[in-house]
C-alpha positions as CSV (number, residue, x, y, z in Angstrom):
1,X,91.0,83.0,74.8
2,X,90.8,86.3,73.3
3,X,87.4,87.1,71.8
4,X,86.4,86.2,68.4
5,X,87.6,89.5,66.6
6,X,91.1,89.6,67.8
7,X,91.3,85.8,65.8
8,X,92.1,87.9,62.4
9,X,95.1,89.7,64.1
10,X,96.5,86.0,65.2
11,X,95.3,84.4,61.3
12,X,97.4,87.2,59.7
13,X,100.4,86.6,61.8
14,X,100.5,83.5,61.1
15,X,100.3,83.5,57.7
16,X,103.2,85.8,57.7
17,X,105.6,84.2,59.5
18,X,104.8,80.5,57.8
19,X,103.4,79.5,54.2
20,X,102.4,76.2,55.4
21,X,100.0,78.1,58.3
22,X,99.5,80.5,55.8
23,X,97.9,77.4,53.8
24,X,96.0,76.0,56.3
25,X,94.5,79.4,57.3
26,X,93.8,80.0,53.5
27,X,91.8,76.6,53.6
28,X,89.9,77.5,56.6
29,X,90.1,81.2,57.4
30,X,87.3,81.3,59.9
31,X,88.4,78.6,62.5
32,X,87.5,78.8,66.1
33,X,89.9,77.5,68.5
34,X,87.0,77.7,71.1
35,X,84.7,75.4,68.7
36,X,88.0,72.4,68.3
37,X,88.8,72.5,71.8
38,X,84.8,72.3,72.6
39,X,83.9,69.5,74.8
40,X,87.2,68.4,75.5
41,X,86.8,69.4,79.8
42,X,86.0,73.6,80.4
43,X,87.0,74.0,83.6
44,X,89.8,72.9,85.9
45,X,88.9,69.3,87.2
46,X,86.9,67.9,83.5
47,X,90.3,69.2,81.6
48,X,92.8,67.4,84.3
49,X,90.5,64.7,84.2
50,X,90.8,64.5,80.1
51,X,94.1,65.5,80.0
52,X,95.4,62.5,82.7
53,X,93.0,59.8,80.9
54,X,94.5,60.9,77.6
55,X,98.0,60.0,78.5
56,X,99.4,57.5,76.7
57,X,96.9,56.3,74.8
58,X,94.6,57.2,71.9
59,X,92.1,59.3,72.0
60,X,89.3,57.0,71.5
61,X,90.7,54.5,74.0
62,X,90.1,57.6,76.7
63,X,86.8,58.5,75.4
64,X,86.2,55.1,76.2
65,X,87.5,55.0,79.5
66,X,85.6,58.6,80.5
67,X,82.8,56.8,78.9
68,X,82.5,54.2,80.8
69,X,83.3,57.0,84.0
70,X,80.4,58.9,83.3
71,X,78.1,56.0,82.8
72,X,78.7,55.3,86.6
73,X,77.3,58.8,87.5
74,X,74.0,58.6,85.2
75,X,76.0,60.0,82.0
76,X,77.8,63.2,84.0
77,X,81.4,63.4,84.9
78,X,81.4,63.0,88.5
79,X,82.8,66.2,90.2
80,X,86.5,66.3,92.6
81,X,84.7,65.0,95.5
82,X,82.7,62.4,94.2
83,X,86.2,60.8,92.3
84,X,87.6,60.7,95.6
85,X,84.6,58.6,96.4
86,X,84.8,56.6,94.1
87,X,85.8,52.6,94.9
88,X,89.4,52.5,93.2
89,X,88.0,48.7,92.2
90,X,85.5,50.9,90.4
91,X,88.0,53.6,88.7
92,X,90.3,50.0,87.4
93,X,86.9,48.7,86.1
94,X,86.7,51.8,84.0
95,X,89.8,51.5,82.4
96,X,92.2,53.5,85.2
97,X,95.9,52.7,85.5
98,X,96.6,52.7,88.9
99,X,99.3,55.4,87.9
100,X,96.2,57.4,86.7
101,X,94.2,56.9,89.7
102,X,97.2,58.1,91.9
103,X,97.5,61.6,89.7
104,X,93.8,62.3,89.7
105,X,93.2,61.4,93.1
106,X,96.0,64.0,94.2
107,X,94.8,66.9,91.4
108,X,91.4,65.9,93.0
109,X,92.4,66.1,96.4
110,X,93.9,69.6,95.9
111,X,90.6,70.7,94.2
112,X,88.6,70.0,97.5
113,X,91.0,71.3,99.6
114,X,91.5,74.4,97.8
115,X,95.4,74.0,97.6
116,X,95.0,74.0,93.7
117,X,92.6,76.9,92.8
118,X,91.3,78.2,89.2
119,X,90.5,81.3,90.4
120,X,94.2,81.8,91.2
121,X,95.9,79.7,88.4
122,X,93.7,82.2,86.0
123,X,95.6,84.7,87.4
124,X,99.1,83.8,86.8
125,X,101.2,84.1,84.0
126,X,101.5,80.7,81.6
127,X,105.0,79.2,83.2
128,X,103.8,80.1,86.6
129,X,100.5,78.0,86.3
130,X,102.3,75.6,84.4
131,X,104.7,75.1,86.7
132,X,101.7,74.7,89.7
133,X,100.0,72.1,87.5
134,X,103.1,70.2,87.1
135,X,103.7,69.8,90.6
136,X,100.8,67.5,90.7
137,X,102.2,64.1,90.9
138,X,102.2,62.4,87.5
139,X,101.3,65.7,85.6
140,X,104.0,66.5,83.2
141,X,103.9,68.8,80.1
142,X,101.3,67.0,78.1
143,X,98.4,67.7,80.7
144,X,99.9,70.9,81.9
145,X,99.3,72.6,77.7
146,X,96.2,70.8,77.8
147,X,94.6,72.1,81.1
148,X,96.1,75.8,80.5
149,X,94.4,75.5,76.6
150,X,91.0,74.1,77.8
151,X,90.1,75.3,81.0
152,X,91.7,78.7,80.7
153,X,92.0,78.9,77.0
154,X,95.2,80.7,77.0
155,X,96.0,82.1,73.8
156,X,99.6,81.2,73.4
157,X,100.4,77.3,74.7
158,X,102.0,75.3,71.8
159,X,101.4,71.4,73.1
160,X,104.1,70.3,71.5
161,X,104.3,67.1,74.1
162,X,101.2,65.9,72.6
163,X,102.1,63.4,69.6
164,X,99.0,64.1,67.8
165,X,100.3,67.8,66.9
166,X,103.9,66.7,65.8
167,X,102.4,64.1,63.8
168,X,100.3,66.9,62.3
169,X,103.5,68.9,62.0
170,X,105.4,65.6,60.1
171,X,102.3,66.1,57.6
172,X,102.0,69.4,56.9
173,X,105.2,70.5,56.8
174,X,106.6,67.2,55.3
175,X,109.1,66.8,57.6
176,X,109.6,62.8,56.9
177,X,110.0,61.7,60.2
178,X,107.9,62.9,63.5
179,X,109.4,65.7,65.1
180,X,111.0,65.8,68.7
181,X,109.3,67.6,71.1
182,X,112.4,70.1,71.5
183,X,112.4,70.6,67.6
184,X,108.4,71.4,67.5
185,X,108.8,73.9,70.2
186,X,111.7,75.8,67.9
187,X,109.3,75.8,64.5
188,X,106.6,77.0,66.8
189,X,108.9,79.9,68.6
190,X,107.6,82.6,65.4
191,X,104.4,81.9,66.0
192,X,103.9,83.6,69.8
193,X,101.7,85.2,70.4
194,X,99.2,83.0,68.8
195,X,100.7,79.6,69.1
196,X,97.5,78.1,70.8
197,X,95.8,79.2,67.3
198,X,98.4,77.4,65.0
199,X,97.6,74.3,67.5
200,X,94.1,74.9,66.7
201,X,94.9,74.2,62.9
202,X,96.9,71.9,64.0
203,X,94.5,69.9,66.0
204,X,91.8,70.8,62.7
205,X,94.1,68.7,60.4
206,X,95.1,65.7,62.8
C-alpha cells in the first residue's frame, strides 16, 4: 500500500467523487487501511490460507476453524510445507471441507515448489496476479482481492465478491436490497485509484 501520507490524496478523491464516502471519511478522516486489514494473513500463504477458510462462511466460523489450525502447531499457523504435512483426518477435524483441503493443498504445493512466487506476483500488474492466483484450483475472485489486498496491499482492489462489502454497500448507500457483484464493481468504477481505501471504509463499517 502506498505510505501513510499519500492516504490524504486517496481521502479527498473520494470524497469528491461520492457524498456517501465523503461521509464516512468525514466520520473517520484518519483511517488506516493497513491497521483494518491488520492480522488478517501478511504474506502470501497466511492470506490464501484466510482467504480459502473464509469462503462461504462467516467470519467467526473461520477464525474458528484457523483457531482450531493453529492450536495443532502450538498457537502458530503452520507454514506451506508443514499443511502439506498435515494428516487430512486432521485438517477435517479442524473444520476443512475437503473442497478446502484440495485448494490449499494445491496453493501450498505451488508455494514449496516455487511455481507460485511473491516475489514475482509483487511484480505484476493487478489482473496479471489476479489472474495467476485464480488459476489455483478452487480460487476464484473472492480470495484472489483478498490475497492481492493483504499480502501485497495493493492500493486499488475493490472486493466486490466478498458479501460483507456489498452488504456494507446496501447500508450505506441505502440501496434496499444487496447489491450484485456486477453492480458493486460499476458504483466502485469512480473510485480507482483508491478503491482498496473505500473498501477499507467499507470493511470499518461492516
Amino acid at each position: 500500500m502506498p505510505a501513510d501520507r499519500d492516504w490524504d490524496e486517496g481521502r479527498a478523491l473520494l470524497g469528491a467523487r461520492d457524498p456517501v464516502l465523503r461521509r464516512l471519511v468525514e466520520r473517520d478522516p484518519g483511517l488506516d487501511p493497513a491497521e483494518v486489514f491488520d492480522g488478517w494473513g501478511a504474506d502470501l500463504w497466511t492470506a490464501l490460507l484466510r482467504q480459502v477458510t473464509d469462503q462461504h462462511i462467516s467470519n467467526a466460523a473461520a477464525l474458528a476453524i484457523i483457531g482450531r489450525l493453529r492450536d495443532r502447531y502450538g498457537g502458530r499457523t503452520p507454514g506451506p510445507g508443514e499443511f502439506l504435512d498435515a494428516p487430512p483426518r486432521a485438517l477435517a477435524e479442524a473444520g476443512y471441507s475437503q473442497a478446502k483441503i484440495r485448494t490449499l493443498t494445491d496453493a501450498a504445493g505451488r508455494i514449496v515448489r516455487g511455481s507460485l512466487c511473491p516475489e514475482r506476483l509483487a511484480r505484476m500488474r493487478d489482473e496479471e496476479a489476479h489472474a495467476e492466483l485464480t488459476g489455483i484450483k478452487g480460487v476464484g475472485r473472492f480470495t484472489a482481492d483478498g490475497v492481492l489486498v493483504l499480502a501485497f496491499r495493493r492500493a486499488d482492489v475493490m472486493p466486490s465478491a466478498d458479501l460483507q462489502i456489498r452488504k456494507a454497500m446496501a447500508r450505506e448507500w441505502a440501496l434496499g436490497a444487496v447489491p450484485s457483484v456486477r453492480s458493486a464493481d460499476e458504483r466502485a468504477r469512480p473510485w480507482a485509484p483508491w478503491r482498496t481505501l473505500a473498501a477499507a471504509y467499507l470493511y470499518s463499517r461492516a
